[in-house]
MIMAR-758835 format. One record per residue: z, x, y of N, C-alpha, C in turn; residue number from 0. Coordinates in steps of 0.05 Angstrom, whole numbers. Layout:
// MIMAR-758835
     n.c3     n.c1     n.c2    ca.c3    ca.c1    ca.c2     c.c3     c.c1     c.c2    nr
        Z        X        Y        Z        X        Y        Z        X        Y   NUM
...
// end
This chain:
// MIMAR-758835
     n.c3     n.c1     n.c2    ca.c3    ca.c1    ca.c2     c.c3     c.c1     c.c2    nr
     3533      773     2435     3519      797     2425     3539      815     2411     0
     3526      828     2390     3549      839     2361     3557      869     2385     1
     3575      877     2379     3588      908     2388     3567      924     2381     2
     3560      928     2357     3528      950     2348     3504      940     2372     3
     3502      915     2372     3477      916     2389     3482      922     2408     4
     3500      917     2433     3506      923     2456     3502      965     2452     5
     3522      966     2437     3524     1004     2428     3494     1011     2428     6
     3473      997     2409     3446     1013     2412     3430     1013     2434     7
     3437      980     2447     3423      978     2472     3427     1002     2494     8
     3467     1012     2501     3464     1035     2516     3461     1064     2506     9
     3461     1063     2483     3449     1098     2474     3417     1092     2481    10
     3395     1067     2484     3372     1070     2479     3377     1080     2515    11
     3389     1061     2537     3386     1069     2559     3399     1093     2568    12
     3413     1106     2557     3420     1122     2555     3397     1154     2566    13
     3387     1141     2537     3371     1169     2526     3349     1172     2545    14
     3340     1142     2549     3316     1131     2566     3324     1149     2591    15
     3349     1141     2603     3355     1153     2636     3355     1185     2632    16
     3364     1193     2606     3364     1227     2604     3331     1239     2612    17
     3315     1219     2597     3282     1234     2600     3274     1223     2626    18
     3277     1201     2639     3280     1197     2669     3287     1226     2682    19
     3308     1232     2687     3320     1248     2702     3298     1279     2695    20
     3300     1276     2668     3278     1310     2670     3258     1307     2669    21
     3247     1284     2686     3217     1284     2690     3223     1281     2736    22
     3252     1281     2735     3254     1272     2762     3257     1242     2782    23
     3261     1225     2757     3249     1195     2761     3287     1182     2748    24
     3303     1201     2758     3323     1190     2756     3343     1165     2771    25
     3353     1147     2756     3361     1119     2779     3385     1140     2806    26
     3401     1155     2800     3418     1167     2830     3396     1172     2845    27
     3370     1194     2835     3365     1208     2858     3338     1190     2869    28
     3330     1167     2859     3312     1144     2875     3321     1133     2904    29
     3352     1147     2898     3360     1134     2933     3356     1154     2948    30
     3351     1185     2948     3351     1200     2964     3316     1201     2970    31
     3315     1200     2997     3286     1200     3004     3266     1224     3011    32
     3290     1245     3007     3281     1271     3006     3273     1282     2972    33
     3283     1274     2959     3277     1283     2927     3260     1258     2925    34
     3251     1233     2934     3226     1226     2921     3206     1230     2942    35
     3203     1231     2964     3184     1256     2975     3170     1281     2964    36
     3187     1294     2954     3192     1311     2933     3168     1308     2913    37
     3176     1293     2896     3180     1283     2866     3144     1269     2870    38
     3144     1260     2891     3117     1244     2901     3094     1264     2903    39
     3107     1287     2918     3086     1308     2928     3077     1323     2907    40
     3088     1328     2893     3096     1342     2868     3070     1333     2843    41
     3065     1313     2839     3056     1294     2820     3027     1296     2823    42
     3033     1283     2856     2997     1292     2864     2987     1314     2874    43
     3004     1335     2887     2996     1364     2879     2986     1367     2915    44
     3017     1353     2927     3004     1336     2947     3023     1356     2972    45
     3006     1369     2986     3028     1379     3007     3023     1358     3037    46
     3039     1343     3052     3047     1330     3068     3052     1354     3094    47
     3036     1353     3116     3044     1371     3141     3039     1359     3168    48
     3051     1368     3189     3045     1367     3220     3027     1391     3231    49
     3020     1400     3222     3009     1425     3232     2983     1431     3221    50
     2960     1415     3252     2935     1407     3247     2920     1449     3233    51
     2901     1431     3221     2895     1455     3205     2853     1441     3200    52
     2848     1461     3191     2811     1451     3198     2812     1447     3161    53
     2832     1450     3146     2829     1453     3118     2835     1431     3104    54
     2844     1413     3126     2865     1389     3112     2840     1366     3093    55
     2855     1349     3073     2832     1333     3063     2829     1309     3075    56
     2848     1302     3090     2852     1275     3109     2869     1287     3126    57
     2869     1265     3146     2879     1258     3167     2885     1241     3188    58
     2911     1239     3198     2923     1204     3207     2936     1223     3227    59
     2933     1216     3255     2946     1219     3281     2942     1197     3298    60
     2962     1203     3319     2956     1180     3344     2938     1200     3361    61
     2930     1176     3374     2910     1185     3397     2914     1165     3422    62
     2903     1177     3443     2910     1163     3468     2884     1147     3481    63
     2882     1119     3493     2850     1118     3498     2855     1127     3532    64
     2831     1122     3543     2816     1130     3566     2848     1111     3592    65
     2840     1084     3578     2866     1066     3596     2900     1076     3586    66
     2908     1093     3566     2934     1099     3566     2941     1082     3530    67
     2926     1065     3521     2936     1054     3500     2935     1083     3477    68
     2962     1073     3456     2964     1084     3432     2938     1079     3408    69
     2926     1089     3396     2914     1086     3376     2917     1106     3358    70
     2909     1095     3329     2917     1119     3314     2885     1126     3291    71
     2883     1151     3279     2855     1153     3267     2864     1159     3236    72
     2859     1148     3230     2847     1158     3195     2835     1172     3191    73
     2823     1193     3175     2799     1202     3168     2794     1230     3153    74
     2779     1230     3135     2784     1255     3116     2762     1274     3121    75
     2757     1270     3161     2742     1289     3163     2749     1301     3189    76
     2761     1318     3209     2772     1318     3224     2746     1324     3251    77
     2724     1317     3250     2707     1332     3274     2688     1305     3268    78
     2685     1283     3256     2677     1258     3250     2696     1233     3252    79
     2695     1221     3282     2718     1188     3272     2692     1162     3283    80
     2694     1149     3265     2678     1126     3263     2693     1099     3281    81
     2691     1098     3305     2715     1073     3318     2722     1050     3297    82
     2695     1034     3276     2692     1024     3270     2717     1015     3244    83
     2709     1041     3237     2731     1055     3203     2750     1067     3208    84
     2745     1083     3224     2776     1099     3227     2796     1094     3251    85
     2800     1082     3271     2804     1078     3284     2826     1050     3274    86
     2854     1054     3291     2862     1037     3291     2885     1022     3316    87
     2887     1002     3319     2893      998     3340     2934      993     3322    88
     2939      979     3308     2965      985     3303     2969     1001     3271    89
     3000     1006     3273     3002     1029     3258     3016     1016     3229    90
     3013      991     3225     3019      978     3205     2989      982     3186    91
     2978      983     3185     2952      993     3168     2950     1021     3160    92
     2968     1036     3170     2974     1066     3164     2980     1073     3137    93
     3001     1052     3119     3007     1063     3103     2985     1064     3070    94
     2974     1039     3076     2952     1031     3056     2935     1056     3061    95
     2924     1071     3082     2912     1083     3093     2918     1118     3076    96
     2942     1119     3084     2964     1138     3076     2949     1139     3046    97
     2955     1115     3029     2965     1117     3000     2943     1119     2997    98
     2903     1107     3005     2889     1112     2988     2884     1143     2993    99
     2881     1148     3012     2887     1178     3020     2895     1196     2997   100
     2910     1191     2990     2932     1201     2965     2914     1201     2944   101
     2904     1175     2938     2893     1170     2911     2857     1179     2919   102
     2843     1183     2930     2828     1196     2931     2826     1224     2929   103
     2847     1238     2943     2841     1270     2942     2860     1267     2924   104
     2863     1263     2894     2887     1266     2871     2864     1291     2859   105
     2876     1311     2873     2868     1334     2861     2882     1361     2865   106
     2872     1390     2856     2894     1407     2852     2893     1417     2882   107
     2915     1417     2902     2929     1425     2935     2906     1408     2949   108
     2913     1384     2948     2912     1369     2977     2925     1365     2990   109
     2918     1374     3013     2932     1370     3042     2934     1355     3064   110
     2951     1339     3068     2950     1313     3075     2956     1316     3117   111
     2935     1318     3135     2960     1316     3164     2970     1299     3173   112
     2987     1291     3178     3007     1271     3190     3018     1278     3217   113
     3001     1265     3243     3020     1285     3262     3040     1276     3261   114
     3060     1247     3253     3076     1236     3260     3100     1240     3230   115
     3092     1263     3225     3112     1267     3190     3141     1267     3200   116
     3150     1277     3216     3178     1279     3218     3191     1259     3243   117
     3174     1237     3255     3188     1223     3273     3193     1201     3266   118
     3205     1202     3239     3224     1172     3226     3200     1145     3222   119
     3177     1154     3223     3161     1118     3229     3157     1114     3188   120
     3166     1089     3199     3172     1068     3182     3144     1070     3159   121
     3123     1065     3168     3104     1076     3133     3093     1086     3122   122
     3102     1119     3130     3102     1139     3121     3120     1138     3091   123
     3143     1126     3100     3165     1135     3082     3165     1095     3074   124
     3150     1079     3068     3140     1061     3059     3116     1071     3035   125
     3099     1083     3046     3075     1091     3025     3089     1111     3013   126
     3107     1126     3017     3116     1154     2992     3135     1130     2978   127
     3150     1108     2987     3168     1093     2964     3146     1070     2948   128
     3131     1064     2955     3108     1048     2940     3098     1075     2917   129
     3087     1095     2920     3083     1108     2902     3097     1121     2884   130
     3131     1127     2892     3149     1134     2874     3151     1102     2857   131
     3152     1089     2863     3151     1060     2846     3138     1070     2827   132
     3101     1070     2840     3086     1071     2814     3093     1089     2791   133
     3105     1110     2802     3108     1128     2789     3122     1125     2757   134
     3146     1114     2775     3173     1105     2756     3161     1090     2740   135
     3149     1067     2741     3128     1059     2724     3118     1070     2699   136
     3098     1084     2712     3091     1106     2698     3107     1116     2678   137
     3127     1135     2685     3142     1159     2675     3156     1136     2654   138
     3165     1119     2663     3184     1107     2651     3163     1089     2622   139
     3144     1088     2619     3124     1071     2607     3120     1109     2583   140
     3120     1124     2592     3111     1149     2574     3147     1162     2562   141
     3160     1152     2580     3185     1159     2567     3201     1136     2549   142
     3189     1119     2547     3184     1098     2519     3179     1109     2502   143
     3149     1107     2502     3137     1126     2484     3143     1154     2466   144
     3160     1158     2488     3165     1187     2469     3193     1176     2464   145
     3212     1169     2467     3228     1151     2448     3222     1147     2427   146
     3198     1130     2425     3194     1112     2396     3184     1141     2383   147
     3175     1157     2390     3157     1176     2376     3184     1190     2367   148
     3213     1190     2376     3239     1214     2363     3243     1189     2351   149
     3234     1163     2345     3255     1138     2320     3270     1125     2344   150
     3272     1123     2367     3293     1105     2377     3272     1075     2381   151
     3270     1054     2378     3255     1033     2377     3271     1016     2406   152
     3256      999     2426     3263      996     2451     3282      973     2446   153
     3299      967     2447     3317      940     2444     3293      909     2454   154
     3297      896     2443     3283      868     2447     3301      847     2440   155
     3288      822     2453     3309      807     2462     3309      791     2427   156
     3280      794     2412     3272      777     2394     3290      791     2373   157
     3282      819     2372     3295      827     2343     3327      836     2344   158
     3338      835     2373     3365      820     2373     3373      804     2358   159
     3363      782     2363     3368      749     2347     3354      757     2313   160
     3346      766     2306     3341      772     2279     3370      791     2266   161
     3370      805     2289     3400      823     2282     3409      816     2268   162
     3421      797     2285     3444      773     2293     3443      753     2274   163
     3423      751     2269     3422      732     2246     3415      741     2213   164
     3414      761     2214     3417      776     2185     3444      789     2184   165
     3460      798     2202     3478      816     2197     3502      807     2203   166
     3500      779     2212     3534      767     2224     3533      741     2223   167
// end
């Protein structure tokens, strides 16, 4: 590959990671799980709490049965649980649960309760990294776009080899 191509390839990624970063969807801060928490909540307009409230649009806690077992509830109505629907016996179905949650109330201050937001469980912070994914996706698919719209055209593997073969 010619020195120019390699050179346009990193000014295009370059420029690409600059409009990443000021949309928040930058590659450093994807490892910190507090800025895509963040970055997550942010998007969908999404506040995440422990602190049961009669206002919330959903809601996911454990609950205890009659014999001592753990169960946990879903449900975006807090004075209505259906055993059938909301009800769950393990907490690996939580996060699907979590995310449509998310994508249903995608509207302006939904409030999400979690009694379990700050005790480290595993897909809580599974469903907020599945959705920063989508995100990056996203952002990264519109920050193309507006590339090509300032003249930078995306590097390809095809008109490489056309380069390459007109110019050397």
């Amino acid at each position: 590959m010619s020195d120019s191509i390699k050179k346009y390839e990193e000014l295009y990624d370059n420029k690409l990671e600059e409009k990443m970063i000021s949309k928040g969807f930058g590659e450093l801060d994807s490892h910190d799980e507090e800025h895509v928490m963040k970055v997550v909540c942010k998007h969908f307009d999404l506040e995440l709490t422990d602190t049961w409230s009669s206002d919330c649009d959903h809601y996911i806690y454990e609950e205890s049965t009659a014999d001592g077992y753990t169960v946990y509830v879903s449900s975006h109505d807090s004075m209505i649980c259906n055993v059938s629907e909301n009800v769950f016996y393990y907490d690996n179905d939580l996060s699907a649960e979590l995310k449509q949650a998310i994508y249903d109330n995608d509207h302006d201050d939904v409030k999400i309760y979690l009694s379990m937001l700050y005790d480290g469980e595993y897909w809580i912070q599974d469903s907020i990294q599945d959705l920063y994914i989508e995100l990056v996706e996203l952002y990264t698919d519109i920050c193309k776009d507006e590339l090509t719209d300032e003249g930078f055209d995306e590097p390809r593997s095809a008109d490489m080899l056309n380069l390459i073969a007109n110019n050397e």
